[in-house]
Structures are given as structure tokens and as C-alpha cells.
C-alpha positions, 0 to 999 in steps of 0.5 A, a space after each residue: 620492208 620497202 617502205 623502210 628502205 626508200 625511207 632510208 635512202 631518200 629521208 623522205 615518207 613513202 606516201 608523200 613520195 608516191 603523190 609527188 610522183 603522181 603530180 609529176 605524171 600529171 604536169 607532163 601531160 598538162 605541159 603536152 597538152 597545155 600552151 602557156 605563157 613563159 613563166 616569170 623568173 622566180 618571185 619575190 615571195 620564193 626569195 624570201 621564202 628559200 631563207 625562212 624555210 630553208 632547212 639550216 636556217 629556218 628554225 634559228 630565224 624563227 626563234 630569232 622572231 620570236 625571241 625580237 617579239 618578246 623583246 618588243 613585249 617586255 621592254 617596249 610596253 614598260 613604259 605604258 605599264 608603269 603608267 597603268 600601275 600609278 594610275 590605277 595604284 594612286 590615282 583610282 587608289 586615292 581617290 577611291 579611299 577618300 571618296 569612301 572617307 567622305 562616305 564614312 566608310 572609311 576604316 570598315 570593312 567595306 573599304 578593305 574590300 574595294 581597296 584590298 580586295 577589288 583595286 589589289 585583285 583586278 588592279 593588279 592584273 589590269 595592269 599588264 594589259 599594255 603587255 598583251 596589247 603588245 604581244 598581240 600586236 606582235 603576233 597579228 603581224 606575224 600572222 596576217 603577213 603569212 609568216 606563222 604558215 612558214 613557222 608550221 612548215 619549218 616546224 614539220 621536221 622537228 614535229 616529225 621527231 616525236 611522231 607529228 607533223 607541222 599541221 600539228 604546230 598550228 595549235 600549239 601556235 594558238 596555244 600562245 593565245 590561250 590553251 582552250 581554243 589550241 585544245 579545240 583546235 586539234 579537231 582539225 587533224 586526222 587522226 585521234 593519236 595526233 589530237 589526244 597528243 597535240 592537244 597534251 602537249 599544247 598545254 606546255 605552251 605558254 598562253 598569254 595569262 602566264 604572260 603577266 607573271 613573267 613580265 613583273 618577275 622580269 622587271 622585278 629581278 632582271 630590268 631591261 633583260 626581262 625579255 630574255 626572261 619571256 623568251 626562256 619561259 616560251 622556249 622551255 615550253 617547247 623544249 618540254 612539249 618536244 621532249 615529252 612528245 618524244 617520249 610518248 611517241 616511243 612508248 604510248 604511241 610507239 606503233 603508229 607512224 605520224 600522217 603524212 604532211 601536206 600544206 599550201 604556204 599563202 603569199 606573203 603580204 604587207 600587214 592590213 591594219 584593220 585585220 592586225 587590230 581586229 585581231 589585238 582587240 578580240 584577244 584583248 577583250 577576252 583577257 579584260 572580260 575575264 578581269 571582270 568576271 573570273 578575276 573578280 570573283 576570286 579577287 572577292 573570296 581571296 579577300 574573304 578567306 584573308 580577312 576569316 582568322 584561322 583561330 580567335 585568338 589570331 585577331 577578330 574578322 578584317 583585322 589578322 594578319 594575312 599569314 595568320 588568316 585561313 588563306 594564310 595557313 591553308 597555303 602554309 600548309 603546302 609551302 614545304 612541298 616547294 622549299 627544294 624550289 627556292 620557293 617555300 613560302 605561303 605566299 607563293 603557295 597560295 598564288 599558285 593554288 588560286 592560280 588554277 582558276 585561270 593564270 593571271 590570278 597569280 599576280 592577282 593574289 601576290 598583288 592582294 597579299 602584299 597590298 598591305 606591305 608597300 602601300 604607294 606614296 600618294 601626294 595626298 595635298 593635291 587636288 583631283 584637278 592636279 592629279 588628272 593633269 599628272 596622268 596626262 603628263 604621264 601618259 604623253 611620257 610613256 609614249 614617247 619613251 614607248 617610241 624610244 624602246 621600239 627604237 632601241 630594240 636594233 641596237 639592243 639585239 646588235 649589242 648581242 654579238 661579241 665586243 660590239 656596243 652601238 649604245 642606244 637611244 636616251 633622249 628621255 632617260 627614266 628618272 630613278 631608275 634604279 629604284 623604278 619598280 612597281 609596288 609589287 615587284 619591290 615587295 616580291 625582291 623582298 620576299 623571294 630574297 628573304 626566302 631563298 637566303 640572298 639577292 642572287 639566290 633570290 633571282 634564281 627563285 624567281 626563275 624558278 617559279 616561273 617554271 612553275 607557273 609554265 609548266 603545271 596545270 592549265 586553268 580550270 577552262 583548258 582541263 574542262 575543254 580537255 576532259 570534253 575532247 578526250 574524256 576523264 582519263 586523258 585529263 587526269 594524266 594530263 594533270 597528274 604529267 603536269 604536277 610532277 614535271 613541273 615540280 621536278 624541273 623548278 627543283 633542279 633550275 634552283 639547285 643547278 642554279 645555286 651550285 652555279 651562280 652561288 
């Protein structure tokens, strides 16, 4: 009844409230007993700090941060992913297939596996690289500068709201990065409740493998907005992870209060480079090991099950259609499931099945099934030579328009408030930009329009898979480190959570979006 009533009146915890009174105790007879020095006024780092944490303003400024670091993501690497995308699309893709003609392997089965299968699947994920490499380099600044400790205190308040505390923020900050180090990252707090519950909700965070499937849906339907886009995906996720801990807190852990939270904010400082780009890189290499293992190998087998006809009569091995494979008709069997979603088609099915193996496997599959459907304009007559210098003039393009976007990205936010327009910057407009897509964003406006039943419903289709691939089950590595953590039971009702909120909230952003907007 005590501990209730100072609760009350003071709105702090009982506990933290006895160890300040203690220190208080302390410092009194240090300060009898201690001569200092005169204390400076007060620093530039607690300036700073009176803003970014203060209790009004510290979690819209860290949402701003974060919605101007996915705004640097999306729209600065635009320029270097589609260069990646006609370099590995033409330049690899040409000269691959001729160097296979010259081998006399051209038309075999052979060449449909490297092009189809290896270039479409690890190609089409290789892409996004430019928009990890920005996103990390985004991140690392914010954390070698001190500021993502302030985001975990910040974030104690709203923390406390579903029986946690900011330390508990601290994976879910990781979980950005990838699900399975934020899981083994909960062996840093006290007690079993907030790991079982932190690591539970860490898995509606958005890691950097889903990163990929927002951006090619963002340029694809929403163009320079895009990273409104990606940032409504991050923030739903931790709207969802609240919400769901708000509720597990009242009925799974109803009887246990959250521990006490004490933390020591580091000083602020000016980035390191070498600290910033360590950490870009070791985050970088970890998606492009992948490439090379987990992607690959299923690029391979989804390739296999495609070429398999699901009857003879279909078509002979290498030769049916992708619909009429037995990748084709295993995914069309499920599709239903998901027409409330704006969403029914084998294709998007299937994308999602392989995508339980690891995230970025989505765009790997879509890029192999549509590999077939928009296959690049390549300027077959020039030589290697011309085609190598052209990937060097692309290359000096994207890095000027790189530094051009960095640019706008003040002017862009400015232009938010009401009746105000600063223009931006244009010394070197893209050429064409109306039809500026790559081949597999074109092929998904075709698809997802065709499917929903319009252009503007196909968009809301669009946003609404995303919120699939959001919120339903982590790859296979985050449900192992899962299972390994907390046992069996906990990783089944995790994946069983998962699925259901998953399909409930892409089900109403179609619908709601449909009564809306149609």
C-alpha cells in the first residue's frame, strides 16, 4: 500500500526513489569532507541533452531522426542502386549469356540456371547493397556519436507502459540490424520476464533483410516518397511491439512489475570514421556472406521446383510456364488465403514461403519469377570495351546525383510544413524519369494492379504486403536462436502470434484502404 501511494503521488518507482535519496545522503558527506574546485557552468553535452531527452520533446525528435535516416536511405542511394541494377541486369547478364553462346550452352539448361536462377535470385538481392550500405552508415553515426543511448532512455517512459524499461530498448535497437543478435542480446537483462518479452517483441522490429522489399515497393509505387514508405513500416513495427507488449503485460505477465532502470548516458562526440565504417562494413559483409550461401542455394532450388512441370502435360523439364511449375502450383494453392490482402497471387505467395529462410529471399524469388517477363533492353552491338566504359560513366552519374540527394534531403523535409516550397536542388535531372524503374519494380506495378483491380488499389496492395513481410515470421535463424533462448513453446507462440497479426493487419490496411482512397 505504500509503495502504491509514493507511486502515485510522485510517478516515480519506490526503488529508484530510495537509491536517489541514498546518493543524496552520500554526496552531503563527500561535499563536508571533500574540497573542490568550482564547477563549471553547465556543459555543452547537458544542452544538448535537456532537448533530446526532455520528456515533451525527446521522443518526436527521436522519431524525426529516424524518419531523416530513412529518408537518406531510400532516396540518397537511389541513384547508386540503379546503377548496381544495370550493371548486374545488362552488363553481368549480357556478357554472361554470350560467353555461355560462345560455350555452346546457350539455349540448355545450363544457361537457364546461371541466368534465371543464380543472376535473377543473388542479383536481385546484390542489388540493395548500396541501401544497406546507407542505412548502416546512418545508424553507425547515430551510435558512435552517443545519441541511440539517449533514444534507450527516451524510450524508458513508453517502455515502462507494457512492463519494461529503456534498457530493454537496447535490443530492440539491434534488432534493426538483424533479429538474432537482438534475441541474444536479452542475456543482458535481469530477469527471465523482460528477456522472454523483449526478445518476443524484438521480432516486430524491422531488420535490415526486410529493408530491401520496402525500398523496390517504395520506388516501384510511391517514387521520391519511398522513404515515407520505410519509415511507416519501422514505426508500425514499434507501434505493434508496444501494443503487443501492452497486452502481454496485462494478461501474461499481469503480476510482475518491470525492474528498475538505471543507466549512464556516455558523452557525446564527433563520429570516428574508422569506428562508423567498421561498423558499416562488418553489417555489410554479413548480408553479402548470405548472398553467397543462404541466397544461392535457394536461388538454385527455386529454380529447380520452377523448371519441374506440376503435370506432363504442362510442358517438358526447363520449358513450363512458371505458373504451371510445381513451385508454381504448390504457392497457388495458398494464394487464397491472402485475396482479402489485395495480395492473392502465386507469385506473392510463393515470395513469401521462400521467405522464411531469410527476408531478403523475397525480392530474390519475385526477381526469378519475373525474370522472364521483362527481360532488360541490352545494346547487343557494342563491344565489351563500350559497355565497360558506360559503367564507368554511370557509375561518375550516380555519384554526383548521390551527393545532389543528400542535398535535397533539407529542402525536402522543410517542404513538409504547410504552404511552404524551397524547390530543390537539379543540377542533374534524372533522364526519363517517369518511366525510371527497374525490371522488377515495373513488373511488380503490372502484377499487383492486375491483381488488386487498379492502379491506386494496386498501391494500397502493395503497402499492404509490406505489412506482411513486417510483421510474420522471422527467418529460420531468429526462430532457432529463439527456440535456443527460451525453448520450444515460446518459439511456437511466437510464430503462431506472428501469422495471425500479421494476416489480420495487411487484411484491414487493403480493406480500410480501399473504403478510403477508392
Amino acid at each position: 500500500a505504500a509503495r502504491k501511494r509514493i507511486e502515485t503521488q510522485t510517478g516515480e518507482d519506490p526503488e529508484i526513489l530510495i537509491a536517489d535519496q541514498r546518493y543524496q545522503f552520500v554526496d552531503k558527506i563527500i561535499d563536508s569532507a571533500v574540497e573542490r574546485p568550482r564547477e563549471t557552468a553547465i556543459t555543452r553535452s547537458e544542452k544538448v541533452d535537456n532537448i533530446v531527452t526532455h520528456k515533451i520533446w525527446g521522443l518526436p525528435i527521436f522519431f524525426l531522426l529516424m524518419w531523416l535516416v530513412f529518408q537518406f536511405t531510400s532516396n540518397v542511394s537511389g541513384p547508386f542502386l540503379d546503377w548496381v541494377d544495370l550493371f548486374i541486369n545488362e552488363f553481368i547478364l549480357k556478357w554472361t549469356i554470350r560467353t555461355l553462346g560462345f560455350m555452346g550452352v546457350g539455349d540448355s539448361w545450363i544457361s537457364s540456371l546461371i541466368t534465371d536462377g543464380v543472376i535473377a535470385g543473388v542479383g536481385g538481392v546484390l542489388v540493395f547493397v548500396p541501401v544497406l550500405l546507407f542505412l548502416y552508415l546512418a545508424l553507425g553515426i547515430m551510435e558512435d556519436s552517443g545519441y541511440m543511448a539517449r533514444a534507450a532512455f527516451v524510450m524508458d517512459r513508453v517502455m515502462r507502459w507494457m512492463g519494461l524499461h529503456g534498457k530493454s530498448f537496447l535490443p530492440m535497437i539491434i534488432g534493426f540490424g538483424c533479429t538474432v543478435p537482438a534475441v541474444y542480446a536479452t542475456r543482458t537483462l535481469e530477469n527471465e520476464k523482460d528477456r522472454k518479452l523483449t526478445a518476443f517483441l524484438a521480432t516486430f522490429m524491422s531488420c535490415g533483410a526486410r529493408l530491401p522489399v520496402y525500398v523496390v515497393f517504395g520506388a516501384a509505387f510511391f517514387g521520391d516518397s519511398s522513404g515515407t514508405l520505410v519509415f511507416s513500416m519501422y514505426f508500425l513495427g514499434i507501434v505493434i511491439a508496444l501494443i503487443t507488449g501492452f497486452v502481454m503485460k496485462n494478461t501474461v505477465y499481469k503480476s510482475q512489475p518491470p525492474a528498475p532502470f538505471v543507466m549512464e548516458l556516455p558523452p557525446y562526440r564527433i563520429p570516428r570514421i574508422n569506428d562508423v565504417w567498421h561498423q558499416m562494413w562488418e553489417r555489410t559483409r554479413g548480408f553479402l556472406v548470405k548472398s553467397g550461401t543462404v541466397i544461392l542455394g535457394v536461388s538454385v532450388a527455386l529454380w529447380l521446383l520452377m523448371a519441374i512441370p506440376a503435370h506432363q502435360e504442362t510442358g517438358p523439364f526447363n520449358q513450363v510456364q512458371a505458373g504451371d511449375s510445381l513451385f508454381g502450383r504448390i504457392s497457388g494453392l495458398i494464394a487464397p488465403v491472402f485475396k482479402p490482402a489485395g495480395f492473392g497471387s502465386w507469385q506473392t505467395t510463393g515470395s513469401l514461403m521462400t521467405g522464411v529462410l531469410a527476408k531478403e529471399v523475397v525480392v530474390s524469388t519475385m526477381s526469378q519469377i519475373y525474370a522472364g517477363e521483362s527481360l532488360p533492353v541490352v545494346n547487343t552491338t557494342a563491344s565489351f570495351q563500350e559497355d565497360l566504359v558506360s559503367v564507368g560513366k554511370g557509375f561518375g552519374r550516380a555519384a554526383f546525383l548521390t551527393v545532389q540527394e543528400t542535398i535535397n534531403i533539407i529542402p525536402r523535409t522543410i517542404n513538409l510544413i504547410p504552404f511552404v516550397d524551397l524547390g530543390e536542388l537539379d543540377l542533374l535531372p534524372l533522364e526519363g524519369q517517369e518511366l525510371d524503374y527497374t525490371r522488377l519494380e515495373g513488373s511488380l506495378i503490372k502484377a499487383f494492379e492486375k491483381t488488386a483491380g487498379s492502379p491506386r488499389a494496386g498501391a494500397i496492395a502493395a503497402v499492404s504486403f509490406n505489412v506482411f513481410v513486417l510483421l510474420y515470421i522471422p527467418c529460420v535463424s531468429a526462430v532457432s536462436a529463439m527456440r535456443q533462448e527460451f525453448g520450444r513453446r515460446w518459439m511456437w507462440a511466437q510464430i503462431t502470434y506472428t501469422l495471425l497479426v500479421a494476416w489480420t493487419a495487411s487484411v484491414v490496411v487493403f480493406q480500410v484502404g480501399k473504403l478510403l482512397f477508392l
